[in-house]
C-alpha positions in Angstrom: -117.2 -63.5 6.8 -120.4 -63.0 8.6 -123.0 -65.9 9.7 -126.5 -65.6 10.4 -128.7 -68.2 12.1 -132.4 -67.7 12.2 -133.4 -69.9 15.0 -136.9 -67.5 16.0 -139.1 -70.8 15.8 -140.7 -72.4 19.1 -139.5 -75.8 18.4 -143.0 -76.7 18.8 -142.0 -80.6 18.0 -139.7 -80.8 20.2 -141.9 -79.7 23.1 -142.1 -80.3 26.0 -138.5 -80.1 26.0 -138.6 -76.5 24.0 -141.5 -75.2 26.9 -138.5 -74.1 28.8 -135.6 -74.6 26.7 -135.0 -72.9 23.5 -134.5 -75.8 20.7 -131.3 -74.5 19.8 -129.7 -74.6 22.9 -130.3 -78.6 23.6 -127.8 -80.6 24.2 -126.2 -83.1 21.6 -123.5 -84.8 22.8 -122.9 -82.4 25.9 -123.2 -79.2 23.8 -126.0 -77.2 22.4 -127.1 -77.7 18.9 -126.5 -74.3 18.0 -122.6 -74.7 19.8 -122.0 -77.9 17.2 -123.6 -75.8 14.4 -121.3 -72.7 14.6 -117.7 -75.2 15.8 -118.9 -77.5 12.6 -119.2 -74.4 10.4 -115.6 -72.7 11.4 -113.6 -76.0 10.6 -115.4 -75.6 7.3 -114.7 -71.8 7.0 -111.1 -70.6 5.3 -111.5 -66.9 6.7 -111.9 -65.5 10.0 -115.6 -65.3 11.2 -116.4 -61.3 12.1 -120.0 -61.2 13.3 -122.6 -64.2 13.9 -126.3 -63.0 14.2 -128.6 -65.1 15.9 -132.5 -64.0 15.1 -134.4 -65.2 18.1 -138.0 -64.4 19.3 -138.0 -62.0 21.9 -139.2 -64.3 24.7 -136.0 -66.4 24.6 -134.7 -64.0 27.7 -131.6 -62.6 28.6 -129.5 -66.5 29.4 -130.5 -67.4 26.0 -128.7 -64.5 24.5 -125.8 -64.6 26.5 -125.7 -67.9 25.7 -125.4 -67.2 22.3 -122.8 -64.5 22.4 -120.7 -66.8 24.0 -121.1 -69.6 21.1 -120.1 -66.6 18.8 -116.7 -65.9 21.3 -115.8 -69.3 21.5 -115.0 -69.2 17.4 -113.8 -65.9 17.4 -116.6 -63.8 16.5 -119.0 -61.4 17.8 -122.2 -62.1 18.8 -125.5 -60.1 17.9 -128.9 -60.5 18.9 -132.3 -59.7 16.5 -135.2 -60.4 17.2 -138.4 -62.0 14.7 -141.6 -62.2 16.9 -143.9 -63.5 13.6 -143.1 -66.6 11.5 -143.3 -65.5 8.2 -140.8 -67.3 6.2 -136.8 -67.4 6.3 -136.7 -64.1 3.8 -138.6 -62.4 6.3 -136.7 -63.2 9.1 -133.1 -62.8 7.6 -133.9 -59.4 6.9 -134.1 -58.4 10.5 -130.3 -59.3 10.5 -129.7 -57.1 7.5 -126.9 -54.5 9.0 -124.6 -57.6 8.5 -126.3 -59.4 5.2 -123.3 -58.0 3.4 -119.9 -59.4 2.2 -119.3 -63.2 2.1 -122.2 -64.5 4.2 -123.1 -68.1 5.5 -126.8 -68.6 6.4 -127.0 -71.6 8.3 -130.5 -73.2 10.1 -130.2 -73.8 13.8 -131.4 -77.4 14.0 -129.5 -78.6 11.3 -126.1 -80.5 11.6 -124.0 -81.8 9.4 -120.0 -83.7 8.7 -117.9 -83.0 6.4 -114.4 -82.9 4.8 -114.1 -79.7 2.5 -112.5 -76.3 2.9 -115.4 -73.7 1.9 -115.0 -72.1 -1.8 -115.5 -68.2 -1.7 -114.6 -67.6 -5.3 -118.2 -69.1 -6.1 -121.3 -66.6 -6.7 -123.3 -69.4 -4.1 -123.0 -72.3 -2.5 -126.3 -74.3 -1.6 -125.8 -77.6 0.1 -128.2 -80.2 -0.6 -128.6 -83.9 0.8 -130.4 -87.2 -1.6 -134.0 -88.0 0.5 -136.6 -90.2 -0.3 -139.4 -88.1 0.9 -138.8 -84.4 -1.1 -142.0 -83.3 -0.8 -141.2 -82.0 3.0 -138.2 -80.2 1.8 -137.0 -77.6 -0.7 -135.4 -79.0 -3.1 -132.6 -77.8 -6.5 -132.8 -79.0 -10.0 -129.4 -79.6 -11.6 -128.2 -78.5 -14.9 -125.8 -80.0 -17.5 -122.9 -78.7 -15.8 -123.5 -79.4 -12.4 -125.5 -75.9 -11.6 -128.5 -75.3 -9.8 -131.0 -74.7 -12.6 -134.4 -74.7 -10.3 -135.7 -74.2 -6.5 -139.0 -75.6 -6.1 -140.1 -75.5 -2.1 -141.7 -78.4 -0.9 -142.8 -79.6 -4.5 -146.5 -81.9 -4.7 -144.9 -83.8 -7.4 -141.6 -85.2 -7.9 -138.6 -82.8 -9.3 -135.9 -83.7 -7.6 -135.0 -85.6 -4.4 -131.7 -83.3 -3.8 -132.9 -81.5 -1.2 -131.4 -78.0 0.4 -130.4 -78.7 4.2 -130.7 -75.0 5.3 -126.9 -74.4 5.2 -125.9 -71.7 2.3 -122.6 -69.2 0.9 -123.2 -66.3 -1.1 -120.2 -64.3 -2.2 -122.2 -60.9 -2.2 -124.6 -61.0 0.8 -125.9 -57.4 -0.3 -127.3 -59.1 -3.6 -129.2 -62.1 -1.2 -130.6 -58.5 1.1 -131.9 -56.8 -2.1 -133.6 -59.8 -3.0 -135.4 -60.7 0.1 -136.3 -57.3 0.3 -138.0 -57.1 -3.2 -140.3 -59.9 -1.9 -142.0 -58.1 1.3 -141.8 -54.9 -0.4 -144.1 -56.7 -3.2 -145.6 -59.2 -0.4 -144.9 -62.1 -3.1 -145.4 -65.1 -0.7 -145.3 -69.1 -1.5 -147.3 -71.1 0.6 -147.6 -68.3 2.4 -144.6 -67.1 3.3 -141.6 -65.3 2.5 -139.2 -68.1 1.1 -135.8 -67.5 0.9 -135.6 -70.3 -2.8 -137.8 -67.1 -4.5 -135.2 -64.5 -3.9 -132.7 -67.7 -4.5 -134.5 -67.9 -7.9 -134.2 -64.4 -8.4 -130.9 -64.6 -8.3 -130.5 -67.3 -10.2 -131.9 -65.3 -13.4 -129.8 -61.9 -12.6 -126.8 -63.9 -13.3 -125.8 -65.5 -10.5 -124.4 -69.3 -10.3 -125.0 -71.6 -7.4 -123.7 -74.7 -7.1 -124.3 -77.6 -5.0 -122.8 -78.4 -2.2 -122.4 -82.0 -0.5 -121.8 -83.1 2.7 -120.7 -86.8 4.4 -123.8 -86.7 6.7 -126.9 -84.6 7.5 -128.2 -84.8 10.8 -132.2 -83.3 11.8 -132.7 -82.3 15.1 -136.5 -81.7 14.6 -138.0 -83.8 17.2 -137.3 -86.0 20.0 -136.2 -89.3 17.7 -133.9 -87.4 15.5 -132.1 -85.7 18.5 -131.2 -89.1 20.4 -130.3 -89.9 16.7 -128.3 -87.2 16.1 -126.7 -87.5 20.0 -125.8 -91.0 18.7 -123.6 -89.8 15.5 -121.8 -87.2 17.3 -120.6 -89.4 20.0 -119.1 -91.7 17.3 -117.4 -88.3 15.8 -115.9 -87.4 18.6 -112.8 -88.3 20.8 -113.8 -91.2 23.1 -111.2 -89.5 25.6 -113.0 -86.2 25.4 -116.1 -87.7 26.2 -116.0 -88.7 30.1 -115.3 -86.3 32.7 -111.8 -87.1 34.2 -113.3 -87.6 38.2 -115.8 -89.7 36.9 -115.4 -93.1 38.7 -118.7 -95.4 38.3 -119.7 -98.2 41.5 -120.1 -101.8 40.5 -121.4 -100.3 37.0 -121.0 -101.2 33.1 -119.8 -98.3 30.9 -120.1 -98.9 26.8 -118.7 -96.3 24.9 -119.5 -93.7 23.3 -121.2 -92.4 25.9 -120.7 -88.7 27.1 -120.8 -88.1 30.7 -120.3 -84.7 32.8 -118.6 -83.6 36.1 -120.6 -84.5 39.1 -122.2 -88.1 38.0 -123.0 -90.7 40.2 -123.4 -94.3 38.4 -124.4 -96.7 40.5 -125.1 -100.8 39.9 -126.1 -99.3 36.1 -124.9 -100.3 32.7 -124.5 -96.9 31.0 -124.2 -97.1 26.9 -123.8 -96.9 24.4 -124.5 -94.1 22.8 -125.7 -92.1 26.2 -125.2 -88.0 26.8 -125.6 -87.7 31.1 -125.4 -84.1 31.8 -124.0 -82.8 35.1 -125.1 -83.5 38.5 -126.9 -86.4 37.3 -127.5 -89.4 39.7 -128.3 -93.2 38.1 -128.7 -96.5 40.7 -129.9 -99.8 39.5 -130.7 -98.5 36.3 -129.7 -99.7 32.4 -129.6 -96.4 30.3 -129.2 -96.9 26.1 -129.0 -94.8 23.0 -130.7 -91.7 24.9 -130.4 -88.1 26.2 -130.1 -87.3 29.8 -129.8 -83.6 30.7 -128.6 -82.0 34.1 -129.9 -82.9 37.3 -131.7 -85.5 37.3 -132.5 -88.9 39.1 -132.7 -92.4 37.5 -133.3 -95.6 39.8 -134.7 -98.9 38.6 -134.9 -97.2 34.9 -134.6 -98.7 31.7 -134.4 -96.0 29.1 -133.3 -96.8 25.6 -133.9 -94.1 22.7 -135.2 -91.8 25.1 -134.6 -87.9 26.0 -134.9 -86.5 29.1 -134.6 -82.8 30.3 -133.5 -81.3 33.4 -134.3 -81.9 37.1 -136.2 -84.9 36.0 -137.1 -87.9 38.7 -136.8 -91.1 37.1 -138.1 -94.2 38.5 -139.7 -96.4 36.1 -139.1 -99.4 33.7 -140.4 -97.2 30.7 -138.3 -98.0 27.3 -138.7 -94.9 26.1 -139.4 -91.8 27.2 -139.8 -88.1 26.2 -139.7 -85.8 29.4 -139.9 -82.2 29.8 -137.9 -80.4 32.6 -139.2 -81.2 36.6 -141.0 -84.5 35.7 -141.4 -87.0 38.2 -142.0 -90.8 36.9 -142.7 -93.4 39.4 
């Protein structure tokens, strides 16, 4: 089983947290996106995990791919590196991966999450999983058959088909036959909206013969953009063991602690109510401070704060009654 993650994008949304971080390797919950992404996918996975092959855009730098191999190690696998330096669709930038686009083959987005309670099926021909929304005209989204099959893949549709829509997490059997596919459509530069789609060489598929069928899962969770990440950094601490959360040296002054929270070696809480729902990355000080629902990275300085749905990145000097905040690495707010 092989796993390839396109994650090329420059998390433009997300800036100016993704000027000097890759999106992928935020934190949620003390661990990169992409970390929770590949962990989520092997409890979900029945076979052992060969080869995971991250498509990046070349400026990402040497840490970032390191990085990244060692996500791959932690599961098991082996980590490669490919690099797509134009945005021109998912088909287009699975390709560059295509050495391993062969066997049984998850592709799975890099700032998508999900929960859920299955063991994978690889006796099916595909697997697309697909989440209920109320706005489908930002997604692509499957039409359903009679019995239960995918019959349609319409991407971003201007009028209602369907509100099941696909959450960029997908099985194929034969990951030749997906290659092949993806392939006919730059060889014949047949673009939708203007790019390569990966739901036309689904389609494709679809009418040689092959039978997806939906998959479901308990919860999606978007990290697209600042909101959705404290969001998302609030579900995962309620996932996770509330013993796993807090470094064991961790021992706050005259402070308030409401779990979840997450909190990492070398923090200093000081006269601060802390929670819940809070991620405080290493070497983090807070005095005086009441921190809620938010993202704090490595680093950093809070006094006198009150942050509540907020994200801020590292090295960040905090001193300020703001309610909400989105700051990039090195900011200073006093």
């Amino acid at each position: 089983m092989n796993i390839v993650i396109p994650m090329a994008g420059l998390g433009k949304r997300l800036r100016p947290h993704t000027l000097t971080t890759a999106k992928p390797l935020l934190p949620i919950a003390g661990k990169p996106i992409v970390h929770r992404l590949v962990e989520d996918i092997a409890k979900v996975c029945p076979e052992k995990i060969d080869v995971i092959g991250f498509i990046i855009h070349p400026t990402f730098g040497k840490q970032v791919e390191d990085d990244l191999k060692s996500v791959a190690n932690d599961v098991g696998a082996q980590g490669k590196i490919y690099y797509q330096e134009k945005a021109l669709g998912i088909s287009h930038a699975l390709l560059f991966a295509r050495e391993i686009l062969r066997g049984k083959l998850i592709v799975a987005f890099a700032d998508t999450l999900f929960r859920a309670d299955f063991k994978l099926d690889t006796s099916k021909d595909g697997i697309i999983w697909v989440q209920k929304v109320e706005n489908p005209s930002q997604f692509g989204v499957v039409k359903l058959n009679d019995d239960g099959h995918i019959s349609d893949f319409v991407e971003k549709p201007s009028t209602f088909v369907s509100d099941l829509a696909i959450i960029g997490i997908y099985f194929f059997r034969e990951g030749e036959f997906l290659r092949d596919e993806m392939q006919y459509l730059l060889d014949h530069d047949i673009k939708e909206k203007g790019e390569y789609q990966i739901t036309t060489a689904l389609q494709n598929m679809r009418k040689k013969g092959a039978v997806f069928t939906p998959g479901r899962v308990e919860e999606w969770l978007d990290c697209g953009n600042k909101d959705n990440m404290v969001q998302t950094n609030q579900r995962y601490l309620t996932y996770l063991p509330v013993d796993k959360l807090v470094s064991p040296a961790f021992k706050p002054v005259n402070s308030k602690i409401i779990p979840p929270v997450f909190i990492d070696h070398d923090v200093i809480v000081e006269n601060s109510t802390i929670g819940p729902y809070v991620s405080i990355g290493a070497h983090t000080t807070v005095r005086d401070s009441i921190v809620i629902n938010s993202i704090v990275e490595k680093h950093c300085s809070l006094k006198g704060a009150h942050l509540e749905n907020s994200f801020l990145g590292n090295f960040v000097n905090f001193e300020s009654k703001s309610s909400d905040a989105s700051l990039g690495d090195y900011s200073v707010v006093r």
